[in-house]
C-alpha positions, 0 to 999 in steps of 0.5 A: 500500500505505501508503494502504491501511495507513494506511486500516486504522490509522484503522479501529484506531482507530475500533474501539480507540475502541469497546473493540474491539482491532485491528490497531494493534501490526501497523499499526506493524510494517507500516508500519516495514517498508514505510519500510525497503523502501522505502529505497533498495538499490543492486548492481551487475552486470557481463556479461563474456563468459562470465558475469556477475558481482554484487555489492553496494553500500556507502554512506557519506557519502563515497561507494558502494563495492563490498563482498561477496557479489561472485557469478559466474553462467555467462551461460547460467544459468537465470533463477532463478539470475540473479534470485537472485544479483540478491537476493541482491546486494540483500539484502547492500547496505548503508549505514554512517557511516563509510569502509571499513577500510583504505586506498583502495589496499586497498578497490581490490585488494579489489575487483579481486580480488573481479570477478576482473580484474587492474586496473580498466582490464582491468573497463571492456575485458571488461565492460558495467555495470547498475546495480541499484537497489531502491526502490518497484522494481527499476531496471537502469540501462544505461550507455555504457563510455567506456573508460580515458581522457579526459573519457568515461572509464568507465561513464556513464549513457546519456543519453535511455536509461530504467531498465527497470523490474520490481515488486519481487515480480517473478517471476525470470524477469522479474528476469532478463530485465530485467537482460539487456534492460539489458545490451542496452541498454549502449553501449562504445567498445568494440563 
């Protein structure tokens, strides 16, 4: 697509040369918003057993953190209810200069509250994690829940484990099912 745009800009400029008027105001409203889809978005999604939880990311220069909407789907849900809370999650993402208000202890219970878990240990029991990502595409990154303690603790990428991957004009059908392929794909030490 940016080829394409930057093919129209060189024809605006062609045709501005012969006192013809073109696309050159829209070219740079094109090309601003392709560069802002392209930046990265970052969601999370969490399968419990009885339904699926979303939320979205906040990046800092100290790191991602969870922030809002946090959204819960029935496992049971239509596609477009899955794809749209995976949107939606997307849309609200995030990045700011600065830490998030408030203590680390405040952004944790803020967070728990959010999942609606008592702790983080009972998240990594009762749950699998994709991460969601949104760039060129959507990525839904599987990973392996190495539990609560020791040096695999937590939840891990996959090694030899690829994202599955849609467009991201992707039907919500597609968007749905390639969050449950990851989920499928997720690994626990507790299975």
């Amino acid at each position: 697509m940016v080829k394409s745009l930057f093919y129209l800009y060189l024809l605006g400029v062609r045709l501005g040369a012969l006192g013809v008027s073109v696309v050159n105001e829209s070219f740079e409203r094109q090309t601003a918003s392709t560069e802002a889809n392209l930046k990265s978005k970052h969601a999370s999604a969490f399968l419990f057993p009885q339904d699926i939880r979303v939320h979205s990311q906040l990046h800092t220069p100290y790191g991602m953190f969870a922030c809002e909407p946090y959204q819960r789907i029935d496992r049971a849900a239509p596609a477009e209810a899955i794809a749209a809370a995976v949107r939606i999650a997307l849309q609200h993402a995030r990045e700011q200069a600065e830490m998030p208000p408030g203590s680390g202890k405040d952004i944790m219970k803020a967070y728990l509250v959010g999942m609606g878990v008592r702790s983080n240990a009972e998240l990594q029991r009762k749950s699998r994690y994709v991460g969601i990502e949104q760039a060129a595409d959507l990525a839904f990154h599987p990973t392996h829940n190495g539990g609560t303690s020791g040096d695999g603790k937590g939840f891990q990428p996959i090694p030899g484990v690829d994202a599955i991957r849609v467009p991201i004009t992707a039907a919500p059908a597609d968007v749905a099912a390639a969050l449950l392929r990851a989920f499928e794909l997720c690994t626990s030490i507790y299975d």
